[in-house]
mmJSON file of the N, C-alpha and C atoms, coordinates in Angstrom:
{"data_MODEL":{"atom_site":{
"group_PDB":["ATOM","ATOM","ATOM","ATOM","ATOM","ATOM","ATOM","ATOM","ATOM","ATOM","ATOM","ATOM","ATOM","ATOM","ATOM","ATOM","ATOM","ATOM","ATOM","ATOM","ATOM","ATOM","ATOM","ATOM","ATOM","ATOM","ATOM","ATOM","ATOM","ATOM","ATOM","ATOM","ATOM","ATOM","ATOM","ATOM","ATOM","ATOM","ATOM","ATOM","ATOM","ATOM","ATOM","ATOM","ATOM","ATOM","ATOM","ATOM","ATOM","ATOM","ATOM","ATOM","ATOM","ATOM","ATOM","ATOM","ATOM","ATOM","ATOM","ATOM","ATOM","ATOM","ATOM","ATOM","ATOM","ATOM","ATOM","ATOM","ATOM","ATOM","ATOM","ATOM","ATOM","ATOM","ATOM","ATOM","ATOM","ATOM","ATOM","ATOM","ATOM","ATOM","ATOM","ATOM","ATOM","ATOM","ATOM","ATOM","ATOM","ATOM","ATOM","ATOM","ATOM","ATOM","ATOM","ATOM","ATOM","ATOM","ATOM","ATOM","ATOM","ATOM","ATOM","ATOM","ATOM","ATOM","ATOM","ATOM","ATOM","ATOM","ATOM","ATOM","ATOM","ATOM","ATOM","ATOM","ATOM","ATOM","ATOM","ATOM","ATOM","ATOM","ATOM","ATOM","ATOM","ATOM","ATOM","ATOM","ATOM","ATOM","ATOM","ATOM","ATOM","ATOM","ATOM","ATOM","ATOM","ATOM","ATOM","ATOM","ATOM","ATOM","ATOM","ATOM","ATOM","ATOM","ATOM","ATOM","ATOM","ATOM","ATOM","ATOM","ATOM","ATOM","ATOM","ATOM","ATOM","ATOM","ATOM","ATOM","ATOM","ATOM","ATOM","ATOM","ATOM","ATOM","ATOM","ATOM","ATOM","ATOM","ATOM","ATOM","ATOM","ATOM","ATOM","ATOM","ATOM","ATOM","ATOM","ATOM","ATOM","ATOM","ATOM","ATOM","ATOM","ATOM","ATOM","ATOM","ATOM","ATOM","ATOM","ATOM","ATOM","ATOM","ATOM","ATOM","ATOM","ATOM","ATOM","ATOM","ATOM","ATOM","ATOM","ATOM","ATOM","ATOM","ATOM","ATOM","ATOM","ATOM","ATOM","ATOM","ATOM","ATOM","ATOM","ATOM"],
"id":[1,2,3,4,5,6,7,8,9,10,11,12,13,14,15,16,17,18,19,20,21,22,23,24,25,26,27,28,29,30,31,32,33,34,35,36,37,38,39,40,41,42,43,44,45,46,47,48,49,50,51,52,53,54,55,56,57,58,59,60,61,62,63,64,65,66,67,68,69,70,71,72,73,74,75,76,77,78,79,80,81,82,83,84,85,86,87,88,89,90,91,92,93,94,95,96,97,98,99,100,101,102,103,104,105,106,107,108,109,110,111,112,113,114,115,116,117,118,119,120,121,122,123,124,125,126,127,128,129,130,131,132,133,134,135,136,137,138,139,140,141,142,143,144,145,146,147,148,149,150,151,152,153,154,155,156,157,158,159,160,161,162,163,164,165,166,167,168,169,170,171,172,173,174,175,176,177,178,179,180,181,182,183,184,185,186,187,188,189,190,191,192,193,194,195,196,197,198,199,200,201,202,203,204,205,206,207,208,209,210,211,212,213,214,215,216],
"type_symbol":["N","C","C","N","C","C","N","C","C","N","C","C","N","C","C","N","C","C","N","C","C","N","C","C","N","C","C","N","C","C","N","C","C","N","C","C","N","C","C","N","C","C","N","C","C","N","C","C","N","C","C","N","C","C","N","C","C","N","C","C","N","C","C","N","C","C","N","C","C","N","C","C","N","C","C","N","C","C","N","C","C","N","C","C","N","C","C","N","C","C","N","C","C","N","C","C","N","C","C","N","C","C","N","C","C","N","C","C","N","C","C","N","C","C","N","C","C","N","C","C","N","C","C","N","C","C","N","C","C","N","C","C","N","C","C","N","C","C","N","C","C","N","C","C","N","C","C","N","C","C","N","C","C","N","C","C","N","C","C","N","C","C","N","C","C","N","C","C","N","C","C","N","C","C","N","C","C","N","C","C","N","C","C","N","C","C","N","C","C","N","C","C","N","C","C","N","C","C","N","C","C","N","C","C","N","C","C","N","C","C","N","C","C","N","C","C"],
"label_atom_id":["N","CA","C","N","CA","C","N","CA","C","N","CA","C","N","CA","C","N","CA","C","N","CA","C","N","CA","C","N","CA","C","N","CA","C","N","CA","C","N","CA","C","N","CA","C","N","CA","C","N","CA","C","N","CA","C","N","CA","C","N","CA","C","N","CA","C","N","CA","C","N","CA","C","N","CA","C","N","CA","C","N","CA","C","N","CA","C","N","CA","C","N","CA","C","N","CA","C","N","CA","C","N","CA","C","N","CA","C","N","CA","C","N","CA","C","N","CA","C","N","CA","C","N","CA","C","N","CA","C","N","CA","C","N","CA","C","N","CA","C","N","CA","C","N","CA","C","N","CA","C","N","CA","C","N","CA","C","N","CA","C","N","CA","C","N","CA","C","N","CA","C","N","CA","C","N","CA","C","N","CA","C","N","CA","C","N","CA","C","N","CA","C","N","CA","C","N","CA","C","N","CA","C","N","CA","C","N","CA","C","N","CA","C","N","CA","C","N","CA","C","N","CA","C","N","CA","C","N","CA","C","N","CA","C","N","CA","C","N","CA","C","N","CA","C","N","CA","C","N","CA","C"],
"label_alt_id":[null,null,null,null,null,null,null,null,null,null,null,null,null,null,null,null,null,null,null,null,null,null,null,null,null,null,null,null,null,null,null,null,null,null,null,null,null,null,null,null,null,null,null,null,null,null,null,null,null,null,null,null,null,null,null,null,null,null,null,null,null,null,null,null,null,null,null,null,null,null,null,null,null,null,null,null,null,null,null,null,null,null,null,null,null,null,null,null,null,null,null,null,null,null,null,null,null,null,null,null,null,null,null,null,null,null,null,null,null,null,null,null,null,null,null,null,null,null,null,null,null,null,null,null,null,null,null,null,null,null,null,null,null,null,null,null,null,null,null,null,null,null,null,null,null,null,null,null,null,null,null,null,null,null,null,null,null,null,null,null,null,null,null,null,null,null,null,null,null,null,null,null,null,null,null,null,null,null,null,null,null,null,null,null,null,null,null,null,null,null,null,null,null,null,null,null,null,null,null,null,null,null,null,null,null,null,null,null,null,null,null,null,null,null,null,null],
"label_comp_id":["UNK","UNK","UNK","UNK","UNK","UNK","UNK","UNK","UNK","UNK","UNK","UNK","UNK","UNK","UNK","UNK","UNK","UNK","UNK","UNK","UNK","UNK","UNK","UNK","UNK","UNK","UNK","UNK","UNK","UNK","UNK","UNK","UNK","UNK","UNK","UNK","UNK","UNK","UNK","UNK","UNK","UNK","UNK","UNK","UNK","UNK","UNK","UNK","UNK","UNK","UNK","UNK","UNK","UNK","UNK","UNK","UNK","UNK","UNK","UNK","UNK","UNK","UNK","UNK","UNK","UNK","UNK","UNK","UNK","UNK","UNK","UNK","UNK","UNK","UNK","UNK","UNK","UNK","UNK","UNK","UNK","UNK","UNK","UNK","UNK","UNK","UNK","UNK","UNK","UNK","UNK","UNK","UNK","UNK","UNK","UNK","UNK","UNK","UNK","UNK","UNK","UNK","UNK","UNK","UNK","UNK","UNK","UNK","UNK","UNK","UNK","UNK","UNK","UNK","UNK","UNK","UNK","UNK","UNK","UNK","UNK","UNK","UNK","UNK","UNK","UNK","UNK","UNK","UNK","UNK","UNK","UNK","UNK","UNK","UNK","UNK","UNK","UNK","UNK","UNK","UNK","UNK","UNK","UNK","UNK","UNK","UNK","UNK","UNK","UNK","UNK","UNK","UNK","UNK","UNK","UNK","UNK","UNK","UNK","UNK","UNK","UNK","UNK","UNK","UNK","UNK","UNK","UNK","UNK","UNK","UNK","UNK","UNK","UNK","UNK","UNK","UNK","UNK","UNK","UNK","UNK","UNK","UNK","UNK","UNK","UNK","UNK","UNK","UNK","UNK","UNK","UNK","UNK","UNK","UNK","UNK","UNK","UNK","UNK","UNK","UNK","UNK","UNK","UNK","UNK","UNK","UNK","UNK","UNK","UNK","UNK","UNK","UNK","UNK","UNK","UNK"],
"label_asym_id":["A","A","A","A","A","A","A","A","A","A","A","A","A","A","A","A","A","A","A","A","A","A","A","A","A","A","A","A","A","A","A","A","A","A","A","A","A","A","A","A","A","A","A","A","A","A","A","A","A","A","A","A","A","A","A","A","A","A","A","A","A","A","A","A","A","A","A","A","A","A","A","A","A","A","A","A","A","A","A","A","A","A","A","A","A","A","A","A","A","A","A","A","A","A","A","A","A","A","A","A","A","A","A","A","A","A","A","A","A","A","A","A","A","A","A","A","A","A","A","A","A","A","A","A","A","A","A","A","A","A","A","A","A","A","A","A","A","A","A","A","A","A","A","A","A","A","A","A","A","A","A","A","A","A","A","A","A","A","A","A","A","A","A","A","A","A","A","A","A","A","A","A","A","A","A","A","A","A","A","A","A","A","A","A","A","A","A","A","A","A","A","A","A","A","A","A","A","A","A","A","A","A","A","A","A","A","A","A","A","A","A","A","A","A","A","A"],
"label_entity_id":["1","1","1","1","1","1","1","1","1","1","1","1","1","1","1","1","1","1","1","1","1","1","1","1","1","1","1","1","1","1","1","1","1","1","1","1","1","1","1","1","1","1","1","1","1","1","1","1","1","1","1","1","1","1","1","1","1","1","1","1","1","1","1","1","1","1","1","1","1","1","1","1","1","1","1","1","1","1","1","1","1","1","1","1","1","1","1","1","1","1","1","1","1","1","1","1","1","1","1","1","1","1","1","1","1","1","1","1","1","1","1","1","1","1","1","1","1","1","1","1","1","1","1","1","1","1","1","1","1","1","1","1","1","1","1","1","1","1","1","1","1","1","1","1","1","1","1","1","1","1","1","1","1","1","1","1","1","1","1","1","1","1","1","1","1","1","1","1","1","1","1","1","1","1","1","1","1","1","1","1","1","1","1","1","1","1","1","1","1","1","1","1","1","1","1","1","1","1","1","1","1","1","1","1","1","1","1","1","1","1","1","1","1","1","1","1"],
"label_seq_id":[1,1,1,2,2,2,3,3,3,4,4,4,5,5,5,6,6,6,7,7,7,8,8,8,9,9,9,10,10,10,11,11,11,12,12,12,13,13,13,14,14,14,15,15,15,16,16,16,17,17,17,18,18,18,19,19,19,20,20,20,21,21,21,22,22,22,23,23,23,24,24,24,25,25,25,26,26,26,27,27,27,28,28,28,29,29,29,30,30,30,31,31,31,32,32,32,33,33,33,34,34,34,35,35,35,36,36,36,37,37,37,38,38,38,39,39,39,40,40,40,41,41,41,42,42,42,43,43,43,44,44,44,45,45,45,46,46,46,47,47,47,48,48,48,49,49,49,50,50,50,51,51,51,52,52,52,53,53,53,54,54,54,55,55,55,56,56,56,57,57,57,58,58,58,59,59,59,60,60,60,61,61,61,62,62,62,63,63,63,64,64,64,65,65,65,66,66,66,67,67,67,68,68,68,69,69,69,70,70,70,71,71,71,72,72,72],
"pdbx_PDB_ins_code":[null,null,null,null,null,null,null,null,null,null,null,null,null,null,null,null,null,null,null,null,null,null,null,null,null,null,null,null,null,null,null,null,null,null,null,null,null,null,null,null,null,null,null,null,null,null,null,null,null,null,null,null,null,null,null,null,null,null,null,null,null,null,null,null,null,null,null,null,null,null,null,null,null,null,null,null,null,null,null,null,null,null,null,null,null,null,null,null,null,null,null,null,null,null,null,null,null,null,null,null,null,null,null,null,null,null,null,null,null,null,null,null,null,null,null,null,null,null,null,null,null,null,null,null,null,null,null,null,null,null,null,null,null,null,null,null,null,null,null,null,null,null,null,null,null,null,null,null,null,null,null,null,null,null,null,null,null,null,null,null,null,null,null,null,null,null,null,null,null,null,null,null,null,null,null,null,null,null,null,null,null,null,null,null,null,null,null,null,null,null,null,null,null,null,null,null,null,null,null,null,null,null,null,null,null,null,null,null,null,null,null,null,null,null,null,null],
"Cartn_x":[3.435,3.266,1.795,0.936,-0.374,-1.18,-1.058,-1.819,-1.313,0.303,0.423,-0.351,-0.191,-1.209,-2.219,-3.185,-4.636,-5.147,-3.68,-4.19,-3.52,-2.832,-2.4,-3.79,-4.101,-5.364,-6.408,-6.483,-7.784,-7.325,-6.282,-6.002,-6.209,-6.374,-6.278,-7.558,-8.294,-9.883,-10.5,-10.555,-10.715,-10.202,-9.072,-8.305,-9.278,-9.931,-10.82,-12.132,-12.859,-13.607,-13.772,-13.481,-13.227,-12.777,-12.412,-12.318,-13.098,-14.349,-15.609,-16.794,-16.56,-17.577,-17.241,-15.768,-15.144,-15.476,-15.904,-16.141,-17.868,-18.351,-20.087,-20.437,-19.806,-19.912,-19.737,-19.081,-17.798,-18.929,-19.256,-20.282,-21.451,-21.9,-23.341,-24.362,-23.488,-24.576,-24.735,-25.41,-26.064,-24.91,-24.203,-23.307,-22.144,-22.304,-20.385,-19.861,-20.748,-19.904,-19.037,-19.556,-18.917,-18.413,-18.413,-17.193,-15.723,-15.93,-15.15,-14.829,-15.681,-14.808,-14.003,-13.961,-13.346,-11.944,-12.058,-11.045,-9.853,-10.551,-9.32,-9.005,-9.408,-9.133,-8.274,-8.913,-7.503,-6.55,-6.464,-5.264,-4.067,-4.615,-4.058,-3.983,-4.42,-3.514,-2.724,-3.12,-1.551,-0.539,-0.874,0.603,1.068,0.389,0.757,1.051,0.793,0.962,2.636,2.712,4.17,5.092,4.825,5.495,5.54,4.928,4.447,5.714,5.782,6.579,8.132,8.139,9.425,9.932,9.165,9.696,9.89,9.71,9.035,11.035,10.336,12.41,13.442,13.367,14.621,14.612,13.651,13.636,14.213,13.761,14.081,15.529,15.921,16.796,18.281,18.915,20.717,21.49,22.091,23.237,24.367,24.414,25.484,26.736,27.833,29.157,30.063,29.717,30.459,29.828,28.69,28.098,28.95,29.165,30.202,28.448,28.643,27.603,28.251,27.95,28.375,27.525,26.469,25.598,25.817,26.906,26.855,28.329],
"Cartn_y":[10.295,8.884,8.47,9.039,8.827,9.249,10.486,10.64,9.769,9.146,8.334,6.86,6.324,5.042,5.446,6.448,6.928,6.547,7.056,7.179,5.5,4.957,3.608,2.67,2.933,1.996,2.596,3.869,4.172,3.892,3.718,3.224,1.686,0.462,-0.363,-0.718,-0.153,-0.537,-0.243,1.315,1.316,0.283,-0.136,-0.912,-2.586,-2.735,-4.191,-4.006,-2.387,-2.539,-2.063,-1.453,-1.719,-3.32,-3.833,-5.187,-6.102,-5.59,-6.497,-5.655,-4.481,-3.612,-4.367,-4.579,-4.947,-6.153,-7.474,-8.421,-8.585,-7.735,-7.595,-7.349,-6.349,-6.248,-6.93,-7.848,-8.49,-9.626,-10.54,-11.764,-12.253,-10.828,-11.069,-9.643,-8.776,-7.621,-7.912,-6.842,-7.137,-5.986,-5.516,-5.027,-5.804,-6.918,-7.765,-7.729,-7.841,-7.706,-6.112,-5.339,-3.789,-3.847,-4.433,-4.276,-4.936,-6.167,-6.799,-6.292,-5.838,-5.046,-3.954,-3.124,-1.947,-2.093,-3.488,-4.217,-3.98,-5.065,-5.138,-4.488,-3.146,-2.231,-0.814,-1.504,-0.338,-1.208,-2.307,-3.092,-2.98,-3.323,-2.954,-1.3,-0.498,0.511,0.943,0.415,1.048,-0.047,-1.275,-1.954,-0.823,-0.207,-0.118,1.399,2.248,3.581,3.57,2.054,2.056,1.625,0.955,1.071,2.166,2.804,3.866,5.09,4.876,5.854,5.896,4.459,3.964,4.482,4.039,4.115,6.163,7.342,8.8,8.423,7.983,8.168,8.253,6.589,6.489,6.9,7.86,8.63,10.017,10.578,11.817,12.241,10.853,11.477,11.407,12.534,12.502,11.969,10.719,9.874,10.565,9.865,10.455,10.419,11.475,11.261,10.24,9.318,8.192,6.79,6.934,5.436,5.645,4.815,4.579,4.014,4.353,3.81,3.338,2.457,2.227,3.342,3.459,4.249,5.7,6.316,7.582,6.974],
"Cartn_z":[28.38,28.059,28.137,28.441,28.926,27.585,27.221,26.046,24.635,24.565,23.662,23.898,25.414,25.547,24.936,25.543,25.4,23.344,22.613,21.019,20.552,21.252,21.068,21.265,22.477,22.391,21.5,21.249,20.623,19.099,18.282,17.465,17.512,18.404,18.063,18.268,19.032,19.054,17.811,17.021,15.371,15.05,14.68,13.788,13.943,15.394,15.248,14.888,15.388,15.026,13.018,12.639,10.786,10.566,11.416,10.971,10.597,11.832,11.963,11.18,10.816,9.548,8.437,8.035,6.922,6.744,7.564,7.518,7.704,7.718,7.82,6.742,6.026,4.671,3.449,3.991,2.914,3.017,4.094,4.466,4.592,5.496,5.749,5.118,4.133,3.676,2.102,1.69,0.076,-0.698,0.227,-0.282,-0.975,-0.552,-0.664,-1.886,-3.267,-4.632,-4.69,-4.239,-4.328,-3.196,-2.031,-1.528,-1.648,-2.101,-2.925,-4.247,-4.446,-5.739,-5.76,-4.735,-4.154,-3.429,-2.598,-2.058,-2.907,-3.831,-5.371,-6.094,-6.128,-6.978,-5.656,-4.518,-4.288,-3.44,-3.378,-3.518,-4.698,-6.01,-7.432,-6.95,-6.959,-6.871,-6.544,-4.822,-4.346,-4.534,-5.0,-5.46,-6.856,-7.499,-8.871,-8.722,-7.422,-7.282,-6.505,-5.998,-5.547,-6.297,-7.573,-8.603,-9.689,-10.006,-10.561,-9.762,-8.074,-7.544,-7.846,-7.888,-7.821,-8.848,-10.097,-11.483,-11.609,-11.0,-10.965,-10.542,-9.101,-7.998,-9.683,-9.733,-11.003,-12.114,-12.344,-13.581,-13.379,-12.042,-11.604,-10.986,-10.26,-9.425,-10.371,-9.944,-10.965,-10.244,-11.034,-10.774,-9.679,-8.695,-7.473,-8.129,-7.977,-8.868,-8.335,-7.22,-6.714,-7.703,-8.508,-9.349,-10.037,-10.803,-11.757,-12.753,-13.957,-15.364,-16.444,-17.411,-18.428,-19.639,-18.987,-20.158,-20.721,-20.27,-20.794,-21.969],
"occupancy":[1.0,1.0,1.0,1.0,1.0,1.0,1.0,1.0,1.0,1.0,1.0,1.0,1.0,1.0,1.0,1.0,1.0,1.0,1.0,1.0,1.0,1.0,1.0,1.0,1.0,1.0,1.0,1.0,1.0,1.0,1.0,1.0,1.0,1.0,1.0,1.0,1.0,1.0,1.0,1.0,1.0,1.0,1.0,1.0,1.0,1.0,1.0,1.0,1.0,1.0,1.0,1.0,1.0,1.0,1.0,1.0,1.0,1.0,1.0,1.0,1.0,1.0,1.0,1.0,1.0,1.0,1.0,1.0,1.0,1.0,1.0,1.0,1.0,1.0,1.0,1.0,1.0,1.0,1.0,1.0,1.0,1.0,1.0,1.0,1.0,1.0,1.0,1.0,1.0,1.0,1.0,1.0,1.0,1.0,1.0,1.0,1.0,1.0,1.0,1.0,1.0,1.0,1.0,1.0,1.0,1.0,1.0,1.0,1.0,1.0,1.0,1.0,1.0,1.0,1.0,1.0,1.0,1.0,1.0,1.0,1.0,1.0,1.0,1.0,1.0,1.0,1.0,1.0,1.0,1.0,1.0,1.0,1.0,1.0,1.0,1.0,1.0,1.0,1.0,1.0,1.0,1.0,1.0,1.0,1.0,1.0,1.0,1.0,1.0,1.0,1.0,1.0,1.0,1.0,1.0,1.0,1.0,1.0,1.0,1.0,1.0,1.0,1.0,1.0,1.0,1.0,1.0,1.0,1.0,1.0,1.0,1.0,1.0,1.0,1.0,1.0,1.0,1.0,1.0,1.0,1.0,1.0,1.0,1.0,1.0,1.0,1.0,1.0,1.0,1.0,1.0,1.0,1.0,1.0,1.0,1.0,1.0,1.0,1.0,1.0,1.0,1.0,1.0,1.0,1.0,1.0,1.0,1.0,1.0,1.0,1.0,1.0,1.0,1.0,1.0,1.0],
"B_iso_or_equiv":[0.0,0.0,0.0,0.0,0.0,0.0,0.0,0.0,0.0,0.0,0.0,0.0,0.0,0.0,0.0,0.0,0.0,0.0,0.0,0.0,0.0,0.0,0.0,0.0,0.0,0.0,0.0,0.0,0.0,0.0,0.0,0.0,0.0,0.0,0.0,0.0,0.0,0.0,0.0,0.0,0.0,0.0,0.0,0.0,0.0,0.0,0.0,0.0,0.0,0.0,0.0,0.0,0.0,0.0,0.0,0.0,0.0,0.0,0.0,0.0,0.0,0.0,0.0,0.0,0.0,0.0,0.0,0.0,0.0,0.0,0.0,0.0,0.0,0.0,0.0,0.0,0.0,0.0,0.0,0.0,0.0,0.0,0.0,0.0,0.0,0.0,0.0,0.0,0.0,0.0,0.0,0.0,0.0,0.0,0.0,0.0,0.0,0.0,0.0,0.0,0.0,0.0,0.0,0.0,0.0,0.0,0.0,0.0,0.0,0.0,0.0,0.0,0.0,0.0,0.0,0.0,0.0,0.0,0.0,0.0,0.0,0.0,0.0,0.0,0.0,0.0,0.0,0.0,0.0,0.0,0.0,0.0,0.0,0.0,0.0,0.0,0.0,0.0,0.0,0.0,0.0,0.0,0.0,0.0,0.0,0.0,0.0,0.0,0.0,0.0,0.0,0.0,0.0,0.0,0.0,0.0,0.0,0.0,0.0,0.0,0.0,0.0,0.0,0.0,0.0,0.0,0.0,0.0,0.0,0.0,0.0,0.0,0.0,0.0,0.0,0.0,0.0,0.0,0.0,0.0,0.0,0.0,0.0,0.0,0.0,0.0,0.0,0.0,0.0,0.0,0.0,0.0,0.0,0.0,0.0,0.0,0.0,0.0,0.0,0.0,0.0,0.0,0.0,0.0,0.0,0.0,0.0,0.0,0.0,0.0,0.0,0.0,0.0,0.0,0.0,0.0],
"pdbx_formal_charge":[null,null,null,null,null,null,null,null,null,null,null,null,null,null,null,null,null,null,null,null,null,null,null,null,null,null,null,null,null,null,null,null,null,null,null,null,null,null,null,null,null,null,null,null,null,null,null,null,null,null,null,null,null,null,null,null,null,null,null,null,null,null,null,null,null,null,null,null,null,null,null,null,null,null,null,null,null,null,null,null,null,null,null,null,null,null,null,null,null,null,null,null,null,null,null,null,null,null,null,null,null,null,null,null,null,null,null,null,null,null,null,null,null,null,null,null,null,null,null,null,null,null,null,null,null,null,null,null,null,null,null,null,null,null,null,null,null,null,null,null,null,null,null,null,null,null,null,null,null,null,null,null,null,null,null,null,null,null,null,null,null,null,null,null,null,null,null,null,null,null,null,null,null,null,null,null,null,null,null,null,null,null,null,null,null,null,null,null,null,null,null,null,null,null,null,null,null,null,null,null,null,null,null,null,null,null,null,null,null,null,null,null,null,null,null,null],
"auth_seq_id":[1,1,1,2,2,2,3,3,3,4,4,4,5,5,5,6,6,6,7,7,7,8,8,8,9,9,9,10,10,10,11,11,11,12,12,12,13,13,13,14,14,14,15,15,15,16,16,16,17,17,17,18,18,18,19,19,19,20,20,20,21,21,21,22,22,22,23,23,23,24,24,24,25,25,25,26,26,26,27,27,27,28,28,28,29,29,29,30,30,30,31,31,31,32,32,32,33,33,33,34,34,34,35,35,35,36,36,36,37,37,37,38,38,38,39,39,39,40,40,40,41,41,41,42,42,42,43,43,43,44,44,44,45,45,45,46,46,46,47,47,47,48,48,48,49,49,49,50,50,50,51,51,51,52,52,52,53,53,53,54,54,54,55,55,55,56,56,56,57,57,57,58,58,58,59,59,59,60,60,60,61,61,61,62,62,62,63,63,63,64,64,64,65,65,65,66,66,66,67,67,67,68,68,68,69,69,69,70,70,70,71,71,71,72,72,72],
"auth_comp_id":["UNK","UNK","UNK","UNK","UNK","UNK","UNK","UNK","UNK","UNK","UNK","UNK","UNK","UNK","UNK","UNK","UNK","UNK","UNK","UNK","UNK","UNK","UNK","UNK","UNK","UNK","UNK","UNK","UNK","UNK","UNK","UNK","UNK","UNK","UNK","UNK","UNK","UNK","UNK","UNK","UNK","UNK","UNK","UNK","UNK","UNK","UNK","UNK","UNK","UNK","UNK","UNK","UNK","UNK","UNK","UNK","UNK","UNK","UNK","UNK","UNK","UNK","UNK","UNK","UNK","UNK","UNK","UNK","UNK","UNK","UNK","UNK","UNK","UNK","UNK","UNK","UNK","UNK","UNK","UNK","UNK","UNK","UNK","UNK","UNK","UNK","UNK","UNK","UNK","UNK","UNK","UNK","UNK","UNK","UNK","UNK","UNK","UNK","UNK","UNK","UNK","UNK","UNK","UNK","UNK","UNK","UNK","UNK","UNK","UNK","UNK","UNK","UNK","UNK","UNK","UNK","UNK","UNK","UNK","UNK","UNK","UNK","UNK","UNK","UNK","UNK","UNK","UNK","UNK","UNK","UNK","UNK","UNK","UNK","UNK","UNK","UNK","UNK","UNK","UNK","UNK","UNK","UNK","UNK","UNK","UNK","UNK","UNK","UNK","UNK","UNK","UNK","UNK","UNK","UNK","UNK","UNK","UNK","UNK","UNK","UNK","UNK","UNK","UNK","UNK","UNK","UNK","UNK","UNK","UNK","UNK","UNK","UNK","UNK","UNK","UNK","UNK","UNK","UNK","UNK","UNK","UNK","UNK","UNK","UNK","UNK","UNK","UNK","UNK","UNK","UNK","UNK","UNK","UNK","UNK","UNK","UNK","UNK","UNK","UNK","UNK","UNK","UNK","UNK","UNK","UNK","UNK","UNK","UNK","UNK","UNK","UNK","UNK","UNK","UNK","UNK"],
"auth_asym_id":["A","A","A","A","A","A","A","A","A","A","A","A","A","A","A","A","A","A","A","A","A","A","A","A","A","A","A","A","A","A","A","A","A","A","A","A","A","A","A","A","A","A","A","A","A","A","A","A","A","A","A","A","A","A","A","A","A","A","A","A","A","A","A","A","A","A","A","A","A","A","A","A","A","A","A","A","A","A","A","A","A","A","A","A","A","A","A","A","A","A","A","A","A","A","A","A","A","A","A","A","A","A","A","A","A","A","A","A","A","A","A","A","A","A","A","A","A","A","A","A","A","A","A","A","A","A","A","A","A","A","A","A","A","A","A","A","A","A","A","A","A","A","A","A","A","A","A","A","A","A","A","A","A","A","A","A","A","A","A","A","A","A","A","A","A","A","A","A","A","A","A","A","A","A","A","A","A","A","A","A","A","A","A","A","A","A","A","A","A","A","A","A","A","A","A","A","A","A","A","A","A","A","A","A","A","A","A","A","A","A","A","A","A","A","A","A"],
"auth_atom_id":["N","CA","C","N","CA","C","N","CA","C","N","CA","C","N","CA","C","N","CA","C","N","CA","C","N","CA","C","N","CA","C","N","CA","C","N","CA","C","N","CA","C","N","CA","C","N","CA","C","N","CA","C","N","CA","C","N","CA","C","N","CA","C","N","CA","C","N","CA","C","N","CA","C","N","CA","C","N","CA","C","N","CA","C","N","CA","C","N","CA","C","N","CA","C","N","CA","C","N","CA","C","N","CA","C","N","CA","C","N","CA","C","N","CA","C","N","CA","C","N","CA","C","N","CA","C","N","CA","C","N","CA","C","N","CA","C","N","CA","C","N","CA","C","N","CA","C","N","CA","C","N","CA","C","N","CA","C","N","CA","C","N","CA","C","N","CA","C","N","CA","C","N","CA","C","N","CA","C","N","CA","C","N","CA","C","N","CA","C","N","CA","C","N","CA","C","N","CA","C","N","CA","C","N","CA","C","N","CA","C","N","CA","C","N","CA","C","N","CA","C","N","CA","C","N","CA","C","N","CA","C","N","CA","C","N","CA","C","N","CA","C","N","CA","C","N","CA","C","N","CA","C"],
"pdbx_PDB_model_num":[1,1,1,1,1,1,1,1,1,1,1,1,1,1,1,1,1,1,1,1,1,1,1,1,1,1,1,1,1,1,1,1,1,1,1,1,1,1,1,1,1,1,1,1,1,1,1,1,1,1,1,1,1,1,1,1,1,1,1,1,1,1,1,1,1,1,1,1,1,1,1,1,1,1,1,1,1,1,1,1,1,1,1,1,1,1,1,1,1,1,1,1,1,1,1,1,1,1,1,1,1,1,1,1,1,1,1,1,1,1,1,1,1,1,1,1,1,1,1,1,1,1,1,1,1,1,1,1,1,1,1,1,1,1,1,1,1,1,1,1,1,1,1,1,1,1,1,1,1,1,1,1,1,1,1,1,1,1,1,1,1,1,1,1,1,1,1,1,1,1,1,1,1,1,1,1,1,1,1,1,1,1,1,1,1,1,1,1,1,1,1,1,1,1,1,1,1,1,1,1,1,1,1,1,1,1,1,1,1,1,1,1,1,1,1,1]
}}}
């Protein structure tokens, strides 16, 4: 139980400090248009890589013989 605390907290200290890089960048650097632009583009992806997955599942997987379909 000790080494899971140990990576619990050390996970949540990363997790604030990228918070406050992420917000240095984003506010007070000469970086902020490209980081804002990076934001949004891998936001849109992984919304569109989890649709993209979804659509792979229901293309791939064969109808369980308990669905009942109208389509065949």
């Amino acid at each position: 139980m000790n080494r899971r605390k140990g990576i619990g907290i050390t996970i949540f200290v990363l997790c604030i400090a990228g918070f406050f890089l992420y917000a240095y960048l984003l506010m007070l650097s000469e970086w902020s248009p490209i980081v804002l632009q990076l934001s949004v583009l891998m936001i849109a992806g992984g919304i569109l890589g989890v649709v993209a997955w979804t659509g792979y599942i229901m293309a791939t997987t064969k109808p369980s013989s308990a669905s009942i379909s109208s389509d065949e």
